[in-house]
C-alpha positions in Angstrom: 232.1 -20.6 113.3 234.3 -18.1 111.3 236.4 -17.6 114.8 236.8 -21.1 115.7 238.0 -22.1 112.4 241.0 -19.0 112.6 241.7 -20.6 116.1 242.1 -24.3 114.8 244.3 -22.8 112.0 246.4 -20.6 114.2 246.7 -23.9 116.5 247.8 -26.3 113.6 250.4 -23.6 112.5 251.5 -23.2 115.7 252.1 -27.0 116.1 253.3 -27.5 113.0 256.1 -24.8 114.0 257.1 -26.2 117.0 258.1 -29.6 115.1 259.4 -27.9 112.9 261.8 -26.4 115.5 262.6 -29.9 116.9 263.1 -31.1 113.6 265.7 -28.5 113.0 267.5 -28.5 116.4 268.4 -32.5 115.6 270.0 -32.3 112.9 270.9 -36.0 111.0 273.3 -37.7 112.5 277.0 -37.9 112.8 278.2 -41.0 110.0 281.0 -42.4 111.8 283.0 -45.7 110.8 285.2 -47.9 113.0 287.4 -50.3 112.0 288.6 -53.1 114.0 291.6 -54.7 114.8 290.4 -58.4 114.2 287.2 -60.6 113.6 283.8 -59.6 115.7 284.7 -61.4 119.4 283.5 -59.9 123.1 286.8 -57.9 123.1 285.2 -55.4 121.1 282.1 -55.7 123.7 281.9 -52.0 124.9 281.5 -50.6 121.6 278.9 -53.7 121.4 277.4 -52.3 124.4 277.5 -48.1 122.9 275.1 -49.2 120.2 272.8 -51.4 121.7 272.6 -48.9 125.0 272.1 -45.8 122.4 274.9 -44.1 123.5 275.9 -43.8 119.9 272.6 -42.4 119.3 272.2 -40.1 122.1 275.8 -38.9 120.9 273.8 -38.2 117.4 276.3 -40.3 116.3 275.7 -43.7 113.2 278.5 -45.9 113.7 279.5 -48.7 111.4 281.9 -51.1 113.1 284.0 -53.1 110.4 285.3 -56.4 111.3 289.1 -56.8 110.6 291.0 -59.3 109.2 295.0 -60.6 108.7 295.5 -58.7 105.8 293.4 -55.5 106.9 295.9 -52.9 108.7 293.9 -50.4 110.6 296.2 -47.7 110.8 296.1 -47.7 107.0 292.2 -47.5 107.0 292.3 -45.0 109.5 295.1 -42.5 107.5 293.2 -43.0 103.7 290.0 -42.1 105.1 288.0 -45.7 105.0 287.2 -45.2 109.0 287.5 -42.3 111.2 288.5 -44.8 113.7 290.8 -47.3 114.6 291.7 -50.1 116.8 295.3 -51.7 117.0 298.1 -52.6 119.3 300.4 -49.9 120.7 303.9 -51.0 119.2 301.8 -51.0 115.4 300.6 -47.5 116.3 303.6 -46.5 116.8 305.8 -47.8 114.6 303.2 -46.6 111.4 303.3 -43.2 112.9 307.6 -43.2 112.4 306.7 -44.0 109.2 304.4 -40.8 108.0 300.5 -42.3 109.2 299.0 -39.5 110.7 297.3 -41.2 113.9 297.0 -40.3 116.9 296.1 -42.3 120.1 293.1 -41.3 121.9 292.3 -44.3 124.7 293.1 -47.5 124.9 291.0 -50.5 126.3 293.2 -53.2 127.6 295.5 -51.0 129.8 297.2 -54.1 130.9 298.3 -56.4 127.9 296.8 -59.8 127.2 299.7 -61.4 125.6 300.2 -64.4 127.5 303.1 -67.6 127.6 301.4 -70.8 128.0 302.9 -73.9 129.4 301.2 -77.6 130.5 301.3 -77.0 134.3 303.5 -80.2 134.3 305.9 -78.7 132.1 308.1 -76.9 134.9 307.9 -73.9 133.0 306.7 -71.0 135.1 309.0 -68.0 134.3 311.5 -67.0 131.5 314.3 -68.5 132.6 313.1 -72.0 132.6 312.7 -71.4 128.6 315.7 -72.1 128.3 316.8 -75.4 126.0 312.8 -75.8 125.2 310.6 -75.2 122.0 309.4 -71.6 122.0 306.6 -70.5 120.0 306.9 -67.6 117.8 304.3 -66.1 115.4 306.7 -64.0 113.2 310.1 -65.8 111.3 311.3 -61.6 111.6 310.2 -61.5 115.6 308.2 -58.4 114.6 304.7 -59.3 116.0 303.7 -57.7 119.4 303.6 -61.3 120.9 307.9 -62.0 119.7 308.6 -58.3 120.2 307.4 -58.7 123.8 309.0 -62.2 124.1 312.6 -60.9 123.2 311.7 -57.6 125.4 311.2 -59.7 128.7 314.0 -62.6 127.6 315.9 -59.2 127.6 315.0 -57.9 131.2 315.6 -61.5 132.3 319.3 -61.9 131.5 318.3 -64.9 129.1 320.0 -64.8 125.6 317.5 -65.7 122.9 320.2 -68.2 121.3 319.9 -70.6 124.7 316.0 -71.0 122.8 314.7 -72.6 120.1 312.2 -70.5 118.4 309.3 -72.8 116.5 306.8 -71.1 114.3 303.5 -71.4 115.5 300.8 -73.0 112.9 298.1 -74.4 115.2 296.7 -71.2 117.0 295.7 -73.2 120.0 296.6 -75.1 123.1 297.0 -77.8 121.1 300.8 -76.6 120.0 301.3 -77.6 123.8 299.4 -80.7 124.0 300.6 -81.8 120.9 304.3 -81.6 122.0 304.8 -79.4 119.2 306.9 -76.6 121.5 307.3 -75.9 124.8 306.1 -72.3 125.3 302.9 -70.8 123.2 302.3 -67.4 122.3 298.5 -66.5 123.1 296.4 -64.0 124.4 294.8 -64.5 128.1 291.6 -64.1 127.3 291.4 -66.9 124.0 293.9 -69.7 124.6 294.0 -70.1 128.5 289.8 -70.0 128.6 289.8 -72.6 126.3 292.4 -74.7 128.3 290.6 -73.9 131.3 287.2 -75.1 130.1 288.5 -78.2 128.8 290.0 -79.2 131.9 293.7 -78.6 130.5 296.0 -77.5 133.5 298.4 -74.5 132.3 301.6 -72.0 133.9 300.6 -68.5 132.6 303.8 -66.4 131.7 302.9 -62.3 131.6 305.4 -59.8 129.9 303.8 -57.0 131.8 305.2 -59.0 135.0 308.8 -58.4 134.3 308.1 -54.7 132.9 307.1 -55.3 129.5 304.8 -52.4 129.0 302.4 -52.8 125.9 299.0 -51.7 125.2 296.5 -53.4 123.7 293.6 -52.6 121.2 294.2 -48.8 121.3 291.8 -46.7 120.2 292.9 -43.8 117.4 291.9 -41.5 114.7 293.4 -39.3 113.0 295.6 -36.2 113.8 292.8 -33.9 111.3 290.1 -35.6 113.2 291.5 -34.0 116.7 292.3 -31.1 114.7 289.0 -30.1 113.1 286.4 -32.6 114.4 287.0 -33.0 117.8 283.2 -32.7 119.0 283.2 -36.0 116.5 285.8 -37.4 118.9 285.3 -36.4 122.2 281.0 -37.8 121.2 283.0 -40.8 119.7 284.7 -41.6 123.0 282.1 -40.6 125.5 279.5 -43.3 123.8 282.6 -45.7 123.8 283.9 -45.3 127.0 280.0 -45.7 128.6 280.1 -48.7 126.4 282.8 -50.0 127.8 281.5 -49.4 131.7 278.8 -50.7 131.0 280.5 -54.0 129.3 282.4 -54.6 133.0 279.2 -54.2 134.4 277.2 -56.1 132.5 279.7 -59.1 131.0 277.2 -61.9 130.4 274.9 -59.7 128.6 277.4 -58.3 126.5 278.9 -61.3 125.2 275.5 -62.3 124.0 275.7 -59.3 121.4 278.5 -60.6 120.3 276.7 -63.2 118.4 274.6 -60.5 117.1 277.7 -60.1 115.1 278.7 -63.1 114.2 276.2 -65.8 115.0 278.9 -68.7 114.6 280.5 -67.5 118.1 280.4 -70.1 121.1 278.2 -67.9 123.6 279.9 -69.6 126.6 283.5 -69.0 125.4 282.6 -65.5 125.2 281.5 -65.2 128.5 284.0 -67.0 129.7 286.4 -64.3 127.3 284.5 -61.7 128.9 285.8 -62.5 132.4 288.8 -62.7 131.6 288.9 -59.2 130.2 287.3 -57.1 133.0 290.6 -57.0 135.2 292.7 -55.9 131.4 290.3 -53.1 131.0 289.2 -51.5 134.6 292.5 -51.6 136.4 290.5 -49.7 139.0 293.1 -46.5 139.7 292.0 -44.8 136.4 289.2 -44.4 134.5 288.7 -47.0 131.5 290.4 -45.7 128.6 293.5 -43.9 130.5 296.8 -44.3 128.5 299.6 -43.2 131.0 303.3 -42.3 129.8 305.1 -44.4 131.7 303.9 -47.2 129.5 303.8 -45.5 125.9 308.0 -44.7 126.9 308.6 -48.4 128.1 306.8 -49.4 124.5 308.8 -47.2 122.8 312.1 -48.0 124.7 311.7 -52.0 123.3 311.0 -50.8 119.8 314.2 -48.9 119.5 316.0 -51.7 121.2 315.1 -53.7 118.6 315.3 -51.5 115.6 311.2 -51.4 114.8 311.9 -47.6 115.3 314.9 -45.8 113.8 314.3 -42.8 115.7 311.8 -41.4 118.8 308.5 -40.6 118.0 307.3 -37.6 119.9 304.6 -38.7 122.4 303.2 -35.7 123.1 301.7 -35.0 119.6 301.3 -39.0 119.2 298.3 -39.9 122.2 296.5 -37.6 124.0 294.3 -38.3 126.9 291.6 -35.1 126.5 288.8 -36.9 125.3 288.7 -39.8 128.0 289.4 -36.8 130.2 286.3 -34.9 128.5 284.2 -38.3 128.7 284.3 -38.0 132.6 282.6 -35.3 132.8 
């Protein structure tokens, strides 16, 4: 009796050691915060996708995504310390890292840019040079919002002075500035306005910048330079979860949207979809993997911004993005 007892003893510490062990080799996970460039939508579906998936959590990683808003800058929440990560556009990256922010790109997931020119399909508008004499919507009075910055940019490559325009600031954020008679041209993003149009049976000419070598990137995804520096198992966990988020988002679209309302409830399920599509051909161009920034574009982004005086001086690329953790994610 004496012998089994010492057995059952020597078993229970023996079991009690081993969870112990596996207690201590996980330790508690990674807090990580994200903030976003705008409201919850299916544009922010792959990192949707990471936390519902548990990539996050096979990554040991808790992440907090934190909605943005109009007068939330990212870069800023990013740099003070409020997020470890970051969403914005290219051109605002940019331009806050000429003036002191310490961020540093480290993917991107619209590698082709969704800014978009909308005209009514009757409105013989299908290229830049028909804009001329009509009502062009702008979303800045200073021309200094990625949409305007990438309107000038292409009215540039074009030949077309901006002074043959009339520039109308937008106020209804909708295909109604068109249908309205309001202006001429609107200033969207393909995967809102032109959905909407296209679900409501409204016929529309779709202008791209990036078809007349306006180079942007959209919805970049940063941190910041101490983060690469001192944390970068942080990261390069960050971007692996992210990245198989986002694979798993062009995979999966209709399921994905549907988180979105996990989000925010008051979202149209169908418009998200419908969003979602729209999307997939922005964020897998299919010759690199999802996430890849290459340097032709960050230099063509750059080139506009000192044309138009956002940058007083070059920024120096290679210490501004780096590509090693969607790299690292591959593998």
């Amino acid at each position: 009796m004496i012998h089994k007892t010492i057995l059952v003893l020597v078993l229970l510490a023996i079991v009690g050691s081993l969870l112990a062990a596996c207690g201590a080799s996980r330790p508690e996970p990674t807090a990580v915060t994200v903030q976003l460039s705008w409201l919850h939508t299916v544009e922010f579906a792959g990192f949707y996708a990471a936390v519902a998936q548990g990539y996050y959590a096979e990554e040991n990683l808790d992440v907090t995504l934190l909605p943005g808003a109009y007068d939330v800058l990212p870069w800023v929440e990013v740099s003070e310390g409020r997020a470890d990560f970051g969403i914005a556009g290219g051109d605002s990256l940019l331009i806050a890292r000429s003036t002191g922010f310490p961020v540093r790109a480290i993917g991107v997931i619209f590698r082709i840019n969704p800014v978009v020119f909308m005209t009514l399909a009757d409105s013989g508008i299908t290229r830049p040079e028909d804009m001329v004499g009509r009502r062009v919507g702008i979303i800045s009075p200073a021309l200094d919002n990625t949409n305007d910055i990438q309107l000038r940019a292409m009215l540039q490559r074009v030949g077309v002075e901006e002074s043959s325009l009339e520039f109308v600031l937008i106020e209804d954020y909708s295909y109604g500035s068109l249908t309205s008679g309001a202006m001429d041209v609107y200033s969207g993003f393909v995967q809102n306005e032109p959905v909407q149009a296209q679900m409501d049976g409204v016929d529309v000419n779709l202008i791209f910048p990036s078809d007349y070598g306006v180079l942007f990137y959209a919805n970049v995804i940063f941190t910041r330079d101490d983060m690469v520096a001192e944390r970068a198992d942080v990261v390069e966990r960050f971007m692996r979860a992210t990245l198989r988020g986002y694979r798993y988002a062009v995979e999966h679209p209709d399921e994905v949207s549907a988180l979105a309302l996990q989000y925010d409830n008051t979202l149209d399920l169908a418009f998200q979809q419908a969003s979602m599509q729209a999307e997939i051909p922005l964020i897998d161009t299919g010759d690199v993997p999802i996430g890849w920034m290459d340097d032709e574009v960050w230099e063509s982004t750059q080139t506009v911004l000192l044309q138009q005086g956002l940058l007083t001086a070059p920024v120096d690329l290679a210490t501004f993005y780096t590509n090693q953790f969607v790299e690292a994610a591959q593998q």
